[in-house]
MIFINU-735919 format. One record per atom (N, C-alpha, C): residue in one letter; x, y, z. Coordinates in steps of 0.001 Angstrom, whole numbers, padded with zeros to 6 digits, always signed. Example, Ala and Ser with C-alpha at 12.3 -4.5 7.8 and 13.67 -1.06 7.14 Angstrom:
<sites>
A+013190-005690+007800 A+012300-004500+007800 A+013200-003300+007800 S+012850-002250+007080 S+013670-001060+007140 S+012900+000030+007870 
</sites>
This chain:
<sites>
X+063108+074726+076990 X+061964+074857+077892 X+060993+075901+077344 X+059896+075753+077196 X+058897+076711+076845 X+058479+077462+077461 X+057813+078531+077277 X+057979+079590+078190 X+056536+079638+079219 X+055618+078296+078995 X+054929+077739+079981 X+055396+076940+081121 X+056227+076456+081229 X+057259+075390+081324 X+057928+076437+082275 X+058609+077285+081707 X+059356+078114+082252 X+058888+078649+083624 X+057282+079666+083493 X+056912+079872+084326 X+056414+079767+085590 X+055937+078090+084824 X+055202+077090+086230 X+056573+076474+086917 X+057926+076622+086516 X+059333+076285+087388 X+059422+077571+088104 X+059347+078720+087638 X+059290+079820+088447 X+058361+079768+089225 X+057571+079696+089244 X+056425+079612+090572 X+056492+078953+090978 X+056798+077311+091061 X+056953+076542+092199 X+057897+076905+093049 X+059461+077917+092402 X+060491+077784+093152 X+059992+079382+093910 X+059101+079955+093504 X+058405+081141+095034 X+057874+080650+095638 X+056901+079606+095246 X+055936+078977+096458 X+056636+078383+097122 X+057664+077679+097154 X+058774+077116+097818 X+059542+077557+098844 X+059778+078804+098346 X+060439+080130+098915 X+059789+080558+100321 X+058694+080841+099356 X+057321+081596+100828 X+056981+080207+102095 X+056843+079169+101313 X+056852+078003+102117 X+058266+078128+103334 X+059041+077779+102744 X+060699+077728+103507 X+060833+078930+104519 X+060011+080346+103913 X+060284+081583+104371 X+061288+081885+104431 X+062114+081688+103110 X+062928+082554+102441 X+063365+083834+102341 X+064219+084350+102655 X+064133+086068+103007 X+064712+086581+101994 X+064205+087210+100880 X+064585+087600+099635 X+065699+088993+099683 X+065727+089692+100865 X+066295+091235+101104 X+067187+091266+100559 X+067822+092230+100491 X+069415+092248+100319 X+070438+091809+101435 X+070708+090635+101424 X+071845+090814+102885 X+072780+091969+103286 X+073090+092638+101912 X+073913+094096+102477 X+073648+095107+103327 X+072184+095259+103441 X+071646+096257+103352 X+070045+095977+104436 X+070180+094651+104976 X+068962+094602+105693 X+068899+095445+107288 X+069908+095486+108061 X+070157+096331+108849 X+070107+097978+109123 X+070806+097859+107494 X+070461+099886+106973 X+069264+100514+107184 X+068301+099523+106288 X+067204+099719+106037 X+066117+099062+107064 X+066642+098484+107918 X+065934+098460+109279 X+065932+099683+110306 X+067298+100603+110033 X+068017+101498+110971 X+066738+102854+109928 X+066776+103167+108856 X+066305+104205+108153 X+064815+103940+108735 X+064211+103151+108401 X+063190+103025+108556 X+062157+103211+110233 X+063197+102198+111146 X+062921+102870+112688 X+062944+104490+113014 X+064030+104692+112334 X+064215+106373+112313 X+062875+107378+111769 X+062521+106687+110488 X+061281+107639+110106 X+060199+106860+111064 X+059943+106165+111495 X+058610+105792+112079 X+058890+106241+113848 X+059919+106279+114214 X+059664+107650+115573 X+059560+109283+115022 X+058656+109013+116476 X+058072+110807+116382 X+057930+111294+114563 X+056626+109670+114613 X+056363+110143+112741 X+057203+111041+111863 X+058256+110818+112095 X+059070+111603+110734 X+058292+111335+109874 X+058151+109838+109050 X+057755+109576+108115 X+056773+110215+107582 X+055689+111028+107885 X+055000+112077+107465 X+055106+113280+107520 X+056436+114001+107640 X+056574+115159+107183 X+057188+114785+106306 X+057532+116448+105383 X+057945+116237+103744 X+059323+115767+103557 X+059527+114885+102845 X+060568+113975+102644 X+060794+114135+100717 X+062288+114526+100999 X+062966+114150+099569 X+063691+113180+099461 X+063685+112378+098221 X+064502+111887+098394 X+065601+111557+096998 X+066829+112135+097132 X+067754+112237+095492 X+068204+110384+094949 X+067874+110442+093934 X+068129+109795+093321 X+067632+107872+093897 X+065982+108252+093827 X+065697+106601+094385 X+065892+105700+093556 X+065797+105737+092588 X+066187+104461+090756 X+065453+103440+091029 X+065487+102450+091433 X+065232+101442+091757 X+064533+100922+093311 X+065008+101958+094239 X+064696+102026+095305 X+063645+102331+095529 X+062102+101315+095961 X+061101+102243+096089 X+060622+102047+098032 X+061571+101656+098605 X+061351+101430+100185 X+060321+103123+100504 X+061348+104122+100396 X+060990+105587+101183 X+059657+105735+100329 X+059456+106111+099380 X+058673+106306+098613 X+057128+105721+098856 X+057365+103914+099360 X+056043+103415+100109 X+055876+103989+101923 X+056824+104437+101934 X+056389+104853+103687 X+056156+106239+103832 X+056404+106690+102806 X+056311+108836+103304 X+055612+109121+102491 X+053896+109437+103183 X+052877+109938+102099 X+053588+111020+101679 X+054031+112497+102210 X+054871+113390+101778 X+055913+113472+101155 X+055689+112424+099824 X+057389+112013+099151 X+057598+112829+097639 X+058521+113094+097391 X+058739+113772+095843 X+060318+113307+095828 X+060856+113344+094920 X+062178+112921+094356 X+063084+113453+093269 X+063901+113319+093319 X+065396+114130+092293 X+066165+113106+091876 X+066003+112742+090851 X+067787+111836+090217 X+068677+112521+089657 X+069676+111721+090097 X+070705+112023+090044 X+071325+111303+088840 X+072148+111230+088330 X+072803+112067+087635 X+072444+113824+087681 X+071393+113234+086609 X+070610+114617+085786 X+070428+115976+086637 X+070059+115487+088376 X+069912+116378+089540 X+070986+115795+089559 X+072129+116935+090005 X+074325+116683+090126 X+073904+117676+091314 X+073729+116376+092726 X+073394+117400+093529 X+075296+118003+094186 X+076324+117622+093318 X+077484+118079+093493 X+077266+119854+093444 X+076290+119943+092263 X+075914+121660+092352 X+074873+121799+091842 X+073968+120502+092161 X+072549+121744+092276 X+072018+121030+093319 X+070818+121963+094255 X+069976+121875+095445 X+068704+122606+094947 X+067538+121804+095542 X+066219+122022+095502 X+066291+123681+096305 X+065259+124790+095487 X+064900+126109+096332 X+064339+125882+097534 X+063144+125144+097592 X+062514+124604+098618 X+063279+123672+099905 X+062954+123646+100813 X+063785+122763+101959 X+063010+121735+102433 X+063319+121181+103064 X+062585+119536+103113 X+062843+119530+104959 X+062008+118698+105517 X+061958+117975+106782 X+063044+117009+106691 X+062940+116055+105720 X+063958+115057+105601 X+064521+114741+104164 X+065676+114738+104333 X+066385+114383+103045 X+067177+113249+102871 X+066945+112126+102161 X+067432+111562+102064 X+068561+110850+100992 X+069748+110742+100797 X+070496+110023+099841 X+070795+108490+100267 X+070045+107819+099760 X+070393+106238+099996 X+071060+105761+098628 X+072568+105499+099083 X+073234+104745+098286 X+072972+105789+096304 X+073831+106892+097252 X+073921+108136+096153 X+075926+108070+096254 X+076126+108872+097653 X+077427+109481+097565 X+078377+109149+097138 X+078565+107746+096734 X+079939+106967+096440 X+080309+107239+094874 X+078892+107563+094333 X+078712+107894+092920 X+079415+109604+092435 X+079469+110350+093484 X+079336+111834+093015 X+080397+112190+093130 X+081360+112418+092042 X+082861+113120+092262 X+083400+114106+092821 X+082423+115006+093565 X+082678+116122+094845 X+081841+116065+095758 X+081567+115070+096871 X+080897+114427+097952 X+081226+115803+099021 X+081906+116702+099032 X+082014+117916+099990 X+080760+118388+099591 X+080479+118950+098330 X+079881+119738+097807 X+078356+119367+097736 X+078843+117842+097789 X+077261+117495+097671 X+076736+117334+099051 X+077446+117316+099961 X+077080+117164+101727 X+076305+118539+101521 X+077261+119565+101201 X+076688+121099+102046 X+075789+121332+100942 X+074938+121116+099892 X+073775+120965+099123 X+072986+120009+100091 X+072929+119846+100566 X+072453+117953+101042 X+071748+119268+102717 X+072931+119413+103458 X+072538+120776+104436 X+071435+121676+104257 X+071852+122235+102637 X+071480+123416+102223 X+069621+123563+102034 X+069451+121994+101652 X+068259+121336+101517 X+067410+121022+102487 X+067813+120945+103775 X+067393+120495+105029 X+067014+121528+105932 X+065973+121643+105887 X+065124+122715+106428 X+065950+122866+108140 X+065736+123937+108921 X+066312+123841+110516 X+065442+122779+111159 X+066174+122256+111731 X+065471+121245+113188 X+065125+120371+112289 X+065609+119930+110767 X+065142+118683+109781 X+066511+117690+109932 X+066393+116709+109153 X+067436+115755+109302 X+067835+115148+107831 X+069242+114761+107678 X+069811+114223+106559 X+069718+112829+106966 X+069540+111601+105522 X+069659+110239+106147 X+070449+110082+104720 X+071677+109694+104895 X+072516+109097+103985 X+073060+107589+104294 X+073425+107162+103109 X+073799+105669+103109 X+074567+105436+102376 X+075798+104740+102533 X+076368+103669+100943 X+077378+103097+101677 X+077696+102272+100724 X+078603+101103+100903 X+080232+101561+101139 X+080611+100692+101790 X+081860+100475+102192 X+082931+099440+101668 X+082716+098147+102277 X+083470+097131+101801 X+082608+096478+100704 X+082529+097106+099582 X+081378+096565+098187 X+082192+096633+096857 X+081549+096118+095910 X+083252+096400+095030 X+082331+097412+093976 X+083228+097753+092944 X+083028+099173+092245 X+081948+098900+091469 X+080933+099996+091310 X+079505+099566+090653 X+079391+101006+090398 X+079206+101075+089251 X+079157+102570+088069 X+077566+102733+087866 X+077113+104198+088527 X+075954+104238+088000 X+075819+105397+088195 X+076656+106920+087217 X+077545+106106+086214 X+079152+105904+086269 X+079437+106183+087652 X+080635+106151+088290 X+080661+105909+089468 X+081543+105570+090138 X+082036+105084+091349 X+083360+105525+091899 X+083059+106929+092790 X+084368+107100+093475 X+084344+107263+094930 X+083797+106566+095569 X+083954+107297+096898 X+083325+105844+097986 X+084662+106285+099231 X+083936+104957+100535 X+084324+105608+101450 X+083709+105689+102511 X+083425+105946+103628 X+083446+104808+105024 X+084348+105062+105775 X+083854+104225+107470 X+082952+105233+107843 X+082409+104651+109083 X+081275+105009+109861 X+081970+106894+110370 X+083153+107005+110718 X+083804+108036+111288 X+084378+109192+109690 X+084369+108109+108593 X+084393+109286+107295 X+083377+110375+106897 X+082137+108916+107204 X+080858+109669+106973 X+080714+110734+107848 X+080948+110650+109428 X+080347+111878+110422 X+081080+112864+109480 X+082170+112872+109375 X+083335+114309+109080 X+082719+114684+107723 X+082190+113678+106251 X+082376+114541+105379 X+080513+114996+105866 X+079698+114730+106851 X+078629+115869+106867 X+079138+116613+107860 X+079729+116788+108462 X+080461+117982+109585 X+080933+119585+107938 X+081644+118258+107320 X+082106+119367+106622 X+080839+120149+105846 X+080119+119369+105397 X+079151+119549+104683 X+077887+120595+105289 X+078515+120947+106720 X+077818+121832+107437 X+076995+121711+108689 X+077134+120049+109173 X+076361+119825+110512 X+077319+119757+111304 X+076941+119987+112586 X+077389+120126+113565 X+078078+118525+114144 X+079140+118310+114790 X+079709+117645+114640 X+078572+116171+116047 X+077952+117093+116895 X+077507+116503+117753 X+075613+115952+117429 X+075643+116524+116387 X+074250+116757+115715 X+074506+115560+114435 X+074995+114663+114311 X+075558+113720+113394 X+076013+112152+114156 X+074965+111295+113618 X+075255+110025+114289 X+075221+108967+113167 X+076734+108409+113383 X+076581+107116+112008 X+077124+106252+112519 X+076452+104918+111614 X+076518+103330+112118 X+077176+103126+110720 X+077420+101702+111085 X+077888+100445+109882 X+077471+099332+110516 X+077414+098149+109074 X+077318+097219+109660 X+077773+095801+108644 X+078305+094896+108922 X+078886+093956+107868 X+079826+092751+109165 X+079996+091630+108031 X+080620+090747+108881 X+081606+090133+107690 X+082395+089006+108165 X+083221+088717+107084 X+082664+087469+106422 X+081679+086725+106295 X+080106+086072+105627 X+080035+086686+105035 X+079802+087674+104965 X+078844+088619+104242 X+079392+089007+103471 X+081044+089994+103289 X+081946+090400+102723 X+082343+089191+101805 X+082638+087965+102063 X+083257+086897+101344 X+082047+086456+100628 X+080692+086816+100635 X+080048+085925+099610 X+079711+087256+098601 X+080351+088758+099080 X+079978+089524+097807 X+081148+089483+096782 X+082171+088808+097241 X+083690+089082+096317 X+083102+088247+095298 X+083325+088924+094019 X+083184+088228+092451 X+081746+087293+092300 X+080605+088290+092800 X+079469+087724+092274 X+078239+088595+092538 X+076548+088136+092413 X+076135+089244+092495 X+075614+089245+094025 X+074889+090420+093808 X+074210+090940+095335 X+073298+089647+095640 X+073530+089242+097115 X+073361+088359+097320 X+071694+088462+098233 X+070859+087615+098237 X+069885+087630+099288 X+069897+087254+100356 X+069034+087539+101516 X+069236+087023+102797 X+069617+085560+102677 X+068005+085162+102239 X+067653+083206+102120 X+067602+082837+103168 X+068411+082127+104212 X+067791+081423+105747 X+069106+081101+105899 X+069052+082117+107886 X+070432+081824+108453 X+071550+082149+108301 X+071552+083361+107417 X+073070+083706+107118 X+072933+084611+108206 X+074300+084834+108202 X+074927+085701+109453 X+074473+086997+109241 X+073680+087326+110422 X+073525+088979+110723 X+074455+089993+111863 X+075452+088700+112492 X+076116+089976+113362 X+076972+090372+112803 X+077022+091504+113439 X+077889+092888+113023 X+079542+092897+113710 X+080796+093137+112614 X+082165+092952+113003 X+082202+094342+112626 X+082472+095192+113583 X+083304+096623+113502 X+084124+097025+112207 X+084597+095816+111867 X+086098+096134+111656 X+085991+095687+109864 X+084334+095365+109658 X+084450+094467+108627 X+082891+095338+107660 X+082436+096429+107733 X+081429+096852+107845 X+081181+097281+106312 X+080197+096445+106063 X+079908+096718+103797 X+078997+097971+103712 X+078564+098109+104902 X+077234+099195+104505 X+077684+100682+105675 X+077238+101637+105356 X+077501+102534+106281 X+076191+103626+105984 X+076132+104156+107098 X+074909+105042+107458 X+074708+106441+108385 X+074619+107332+108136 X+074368+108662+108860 X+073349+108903+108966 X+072832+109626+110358 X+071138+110858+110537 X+071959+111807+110922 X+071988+113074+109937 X+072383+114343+110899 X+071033+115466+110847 X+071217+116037+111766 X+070320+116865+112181 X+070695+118163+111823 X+070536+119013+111440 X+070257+121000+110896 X+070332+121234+112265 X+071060+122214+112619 X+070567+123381+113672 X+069261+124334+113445 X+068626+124358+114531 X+067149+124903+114388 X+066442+124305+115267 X+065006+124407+115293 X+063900+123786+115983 X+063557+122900+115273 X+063136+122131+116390 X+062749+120804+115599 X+061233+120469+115004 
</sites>
């Protein structure tokens, strides 16, 4: 196929797409990022100053918080290092599972979060191992509260969700990240949850 050929098959199969209204998202992760996002758009979070470690690929936060600057990770090992400056909001989306002392990187993660500011962390649960450039760490919804309790928030000042079904789980075993597309299952099984999510809040004024 030539690589004219090629292209005009690629574009019919978007126009197709947009036609059908195709939902390209991530199925893992469309709920998360429905939950992050409601969160910054009350009581405009989204415009105070927002960090956020290690976006890579991720450019969701980055289009919604005029006040955005960023840290990667690796290179930023927020296991032991933290920004001097403190932030309104800090965010790690789909960081912690990566960092081989997740204590250490919670109470950096604290340390960063200005008083009366908020942490928004994320990562996977029932997902299989993905190195970037390692992979050690999963969390339920009740792992996550404790390792930011430990990490220095207050235990009542810390609220985390999950969300996943067993659809969802069975079409990620042995293949890649899958897209919405039309009609796949969005309810949520407790017991079955691929994605997981925290907002904790700093003691302080808000």
């Amino acid at each position: 196929m030539t690589s004219l050929a090629g292209a005009l098959k690629n574009r019919g199969k978007q126009a197709a797409k947009r036609l059908l209204r195709y939902d390209s998202r991530n199925w893992l992760r469309i709920r998360q990022i429905e939950a992050f996002t409601t969160f910054l758009e009350a009581a405009n979070r989204k415009s105070r100053d927002v960090i956020e470690i290690s976006p890579g690929w991720n450019r969701y936060w980055r289009a919604l918080c005029p006040d955005y600057r960023s840290v990667d990770f690796p290179e930023f090992d927020i296991c032991k290092d933290r920004t001097e400056e403190q932030y309104s909001i800090v965010i790690a989306d789909q960081v912690l599972e990566h960092v081989q002392r997740p204590m250490a990187a919670a109470a950096n993660i604290h340390a960063m979060v200005k008083p009366g500011g908020w942490a928004m962390v994320a990562t996977p649960f029932l997902f299989r191992v993905h190195a970037r450039p390692h992979d050690y760490n999963r969390w339920t919804p009740a792992g996550l509260t404790q390792l930011m309790v430990e990490g220095g928030f207050a235990a009542d000042d810390v609220q985390a969700f999950g969300w996943g079904n067993k659809a969802c789980a069975k079409a990620h075993i042995g293949g890649p990240v899958r897209a919405y597309g039309m009609w796949r299952d969005l309810s949520n099984d407790e017991e079955y949850p691929l994605m997981v999510w925290a907002f904790a809040k700093k003691k302080g004024p808000s």
